[in-house]
C-alpha positions in Angstrom: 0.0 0.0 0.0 1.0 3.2 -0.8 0.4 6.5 1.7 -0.4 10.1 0.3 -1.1 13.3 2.8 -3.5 15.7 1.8 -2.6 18.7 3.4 -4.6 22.0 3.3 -2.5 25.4 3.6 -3.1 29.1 2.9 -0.1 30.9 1.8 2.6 28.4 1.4 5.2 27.4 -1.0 5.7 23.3 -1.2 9.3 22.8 -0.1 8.9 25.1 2.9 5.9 23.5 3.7 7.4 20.1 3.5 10.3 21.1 5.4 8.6 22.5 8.4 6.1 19.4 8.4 8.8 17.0 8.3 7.0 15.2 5.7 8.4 11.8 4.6 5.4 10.0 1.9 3.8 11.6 -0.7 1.5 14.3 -0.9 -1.0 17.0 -2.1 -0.6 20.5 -1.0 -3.6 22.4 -2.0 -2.5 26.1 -0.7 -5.3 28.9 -0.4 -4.0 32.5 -1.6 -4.1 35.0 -4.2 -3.1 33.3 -7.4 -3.2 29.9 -8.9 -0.2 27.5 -10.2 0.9 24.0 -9.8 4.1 22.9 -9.1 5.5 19.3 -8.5 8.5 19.0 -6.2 10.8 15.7 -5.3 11.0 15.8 -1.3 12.8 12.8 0.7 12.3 10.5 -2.8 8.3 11.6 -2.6 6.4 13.4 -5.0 4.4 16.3 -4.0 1.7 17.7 -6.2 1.3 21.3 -4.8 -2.0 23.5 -6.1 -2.2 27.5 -5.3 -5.9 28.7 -5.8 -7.5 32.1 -4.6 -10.6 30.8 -3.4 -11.7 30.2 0.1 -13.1 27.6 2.6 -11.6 24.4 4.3 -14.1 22.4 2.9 -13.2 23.3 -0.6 -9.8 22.9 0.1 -9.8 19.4 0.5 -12.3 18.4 -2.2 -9.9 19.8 -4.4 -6.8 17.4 -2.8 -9.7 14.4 -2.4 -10.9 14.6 -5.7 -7.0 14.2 -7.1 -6.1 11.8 -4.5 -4.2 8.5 -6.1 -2.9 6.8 -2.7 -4.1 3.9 -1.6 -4.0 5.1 2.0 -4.6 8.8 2.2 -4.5 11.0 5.5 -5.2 14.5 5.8 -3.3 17.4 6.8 -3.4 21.0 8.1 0.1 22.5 7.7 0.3 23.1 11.5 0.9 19.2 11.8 4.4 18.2 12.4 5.0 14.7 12.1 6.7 12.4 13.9 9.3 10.1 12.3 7.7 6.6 10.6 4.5 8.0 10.9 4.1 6.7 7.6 4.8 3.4 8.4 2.7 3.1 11.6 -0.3 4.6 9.5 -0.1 1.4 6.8 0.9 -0.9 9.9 -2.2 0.3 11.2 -4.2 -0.8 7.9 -2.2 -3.9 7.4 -3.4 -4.9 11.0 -7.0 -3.8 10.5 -8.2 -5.3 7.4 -12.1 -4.8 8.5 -11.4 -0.9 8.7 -11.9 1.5 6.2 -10.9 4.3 8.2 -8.9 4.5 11.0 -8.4 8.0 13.2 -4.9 8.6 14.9 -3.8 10.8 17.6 -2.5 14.1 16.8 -1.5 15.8 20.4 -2.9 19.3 20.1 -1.6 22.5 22.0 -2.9 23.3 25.4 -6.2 24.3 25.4 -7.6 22.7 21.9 -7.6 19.2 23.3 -10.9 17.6 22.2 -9.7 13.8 22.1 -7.0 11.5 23.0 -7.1 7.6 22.6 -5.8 4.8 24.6 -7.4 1.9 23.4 -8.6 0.5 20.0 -12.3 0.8 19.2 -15.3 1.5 17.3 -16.6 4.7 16.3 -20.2 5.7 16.0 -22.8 8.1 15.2 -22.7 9.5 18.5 -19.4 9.8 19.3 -17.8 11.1 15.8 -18.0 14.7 16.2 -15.1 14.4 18.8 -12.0 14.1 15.7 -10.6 16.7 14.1 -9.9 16.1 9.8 -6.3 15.8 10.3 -6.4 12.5 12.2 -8.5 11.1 9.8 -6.6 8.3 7.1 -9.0 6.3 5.0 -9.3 4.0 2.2 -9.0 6.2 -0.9 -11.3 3.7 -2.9 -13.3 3.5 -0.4 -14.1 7.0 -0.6 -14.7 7.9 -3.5 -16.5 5.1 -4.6 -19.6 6.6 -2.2 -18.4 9.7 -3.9 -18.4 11.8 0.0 -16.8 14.8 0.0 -16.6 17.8 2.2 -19.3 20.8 3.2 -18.8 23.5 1.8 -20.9 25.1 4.7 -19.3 24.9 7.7 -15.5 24.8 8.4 -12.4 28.4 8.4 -14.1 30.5 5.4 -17.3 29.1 5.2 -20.5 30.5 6.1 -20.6 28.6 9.2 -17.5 28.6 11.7 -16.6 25.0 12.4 -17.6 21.2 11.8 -16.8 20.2 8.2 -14.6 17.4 9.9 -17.6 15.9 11.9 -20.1 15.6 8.7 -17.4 14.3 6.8 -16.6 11.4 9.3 -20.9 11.0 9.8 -21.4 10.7 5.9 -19.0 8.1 5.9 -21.0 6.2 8.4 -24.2 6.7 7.0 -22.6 5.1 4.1 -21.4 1.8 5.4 -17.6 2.2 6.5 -16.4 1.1 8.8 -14.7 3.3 11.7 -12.0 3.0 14.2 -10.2 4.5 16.7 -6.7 3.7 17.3 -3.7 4.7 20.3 -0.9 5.4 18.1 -0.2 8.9 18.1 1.7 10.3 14.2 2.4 14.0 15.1 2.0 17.4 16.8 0.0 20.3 16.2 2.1 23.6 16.2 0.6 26.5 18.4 -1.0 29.3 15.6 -4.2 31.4 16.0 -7.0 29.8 14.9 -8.8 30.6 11.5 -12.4 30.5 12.8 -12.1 30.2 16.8 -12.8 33.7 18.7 -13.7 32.9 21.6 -17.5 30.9 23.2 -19.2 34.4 21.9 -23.1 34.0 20.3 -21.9 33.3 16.8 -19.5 30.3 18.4 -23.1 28.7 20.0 -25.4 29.5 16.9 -23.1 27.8 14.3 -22.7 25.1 17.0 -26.5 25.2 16.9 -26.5 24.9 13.1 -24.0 22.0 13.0 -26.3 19.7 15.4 -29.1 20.3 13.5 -27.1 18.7 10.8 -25.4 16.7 12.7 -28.5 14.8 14.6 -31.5 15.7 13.2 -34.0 15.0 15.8 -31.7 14.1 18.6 -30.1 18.0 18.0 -31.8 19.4 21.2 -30.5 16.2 23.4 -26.8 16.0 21.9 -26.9 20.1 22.3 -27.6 20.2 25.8 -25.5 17.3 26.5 -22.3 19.2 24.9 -23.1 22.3 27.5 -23.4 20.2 30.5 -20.2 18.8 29.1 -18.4 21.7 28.7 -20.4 24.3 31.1 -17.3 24.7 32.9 -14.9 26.2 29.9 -17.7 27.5 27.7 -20.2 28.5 29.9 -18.0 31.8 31.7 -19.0 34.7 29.5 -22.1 33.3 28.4 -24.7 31.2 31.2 -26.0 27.9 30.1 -29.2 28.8 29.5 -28.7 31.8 27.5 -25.9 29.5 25.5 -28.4 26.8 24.7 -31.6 29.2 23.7 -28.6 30.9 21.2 -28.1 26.8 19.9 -31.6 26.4 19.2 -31.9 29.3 17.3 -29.4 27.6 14.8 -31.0 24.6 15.1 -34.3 26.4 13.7 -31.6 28.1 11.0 -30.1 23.8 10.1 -33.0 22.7 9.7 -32.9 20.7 6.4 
């Protein structure tokens, strides 16, 4: 099997990029800017297919890698990710060992403060507990994904209309189409501290997206999973804005999702 990262940038030039990822496999570099261009670049005996586009939006970002993906394993990427050495040989271990999976989700130890998951043990991952993994510890079966042609929202995610969550849909699409999803305690990489693209702070547009996503998300169960996240997270979220007044704010994206 072969591996290929699909890494989503804005403003970057391929071997720097490379460099300061400590990339070692091949990948796609779609970089978000001013201009367009391709370029193709030999880095550590890997070829890496870099795209500069001026349009905006995480979610369209990595359509544009996915839809040119050509790995048999592919993994995606934000270029704050530095990896670890043989992460590309744990990821196909990983595969090798797991024959039933078509995805699998690695750790990726986040900066202080953005933690939103960490796994110890292998397991399976459902419809209820998938909004919980960011895109970039996501690697999948390439066929498998684009043979239930999924792809990304173009809705929510940094430069979308709505401010976070493309990652979550992505991984519940796949579900609702059959594959099969685990969770595994083999950690690939680090993210590097940055400011975030879409996070400022758990002000009313933070709870109203969040209100929009569930809505998506759940469907019916959209009130119960919402006010299941506040109790959860009350104590970090909950300081500027009460509960209550956070959760009426949620519903009133919910009434906004509604499909």
């Amino acid at each position: 099997m072969t591996l290929q990262l699909l890494v989503a940038a804005v403003n970057k030039e391929p071997l720097e990029l490379a460099q300061e990822m400590q990339l070692d496999s091949a990948a796609i570099v779609v970089s978000q800017g001013e201009h367009y261009a391709y370029e193709e670049i030999s880095y550590k005996g890997h070829k890496i297919r870099y795209f500069a586009t001026a349009e905006r939006g995480v979610g369209l970002n990595r359509n544009t890698s996915l839809m040119r993906a050509e790995g048999d394993i592919i993994l995606f990427a934000d270029e704050d990710i530095v990896y670890r050495e043989g992460y590309r040989e744990a990821v196909l271990q990983e595969f090798n060992m797991h024959p039933e999976a078509d995805i699998l989700l690695f750790n990726v130890k986040a900066v202080s403060g953005r933690e939103t998951y960490h796994t110890e043990s292998f397991g399976r991952v459902r419809w209820y507990n998938c909004g919980r993994y960011p895109t970039y510890s996501l690697a999948a079966r390439r066929e498998k994904i684009h043979k239930n042609n999924i792809t990304f929202s173009l809705l929510f995610g940094g430069g979308a209309k709505y401010s976070n969550g493309e990652d979550s849909l992505f991984i519940r699409d796949c579900l609702k189409k059959g594959l099969k999803i685990y969770k595994v305690p083999v950690t690939i990489g680090e993210e590097k501290e940055r400011p975030s693209t879409w996070f400022q702070g758990y002000n009313e547009k933070f709870f109203f997206d969040r209100g929009v996503l569930y809505s998506h998300l759940y469907g019916k169960l959209n009130r119960i999973m919402g006010l299941r996240f506040l109790l959860v997270h009350k104590k970090v979220m909950c300081n500027e804005i009460p509960l209550k007044k956070a959760y009426r704010i949620m519903v009133q994206g919910m009434k906004e999702g509604r499909c």
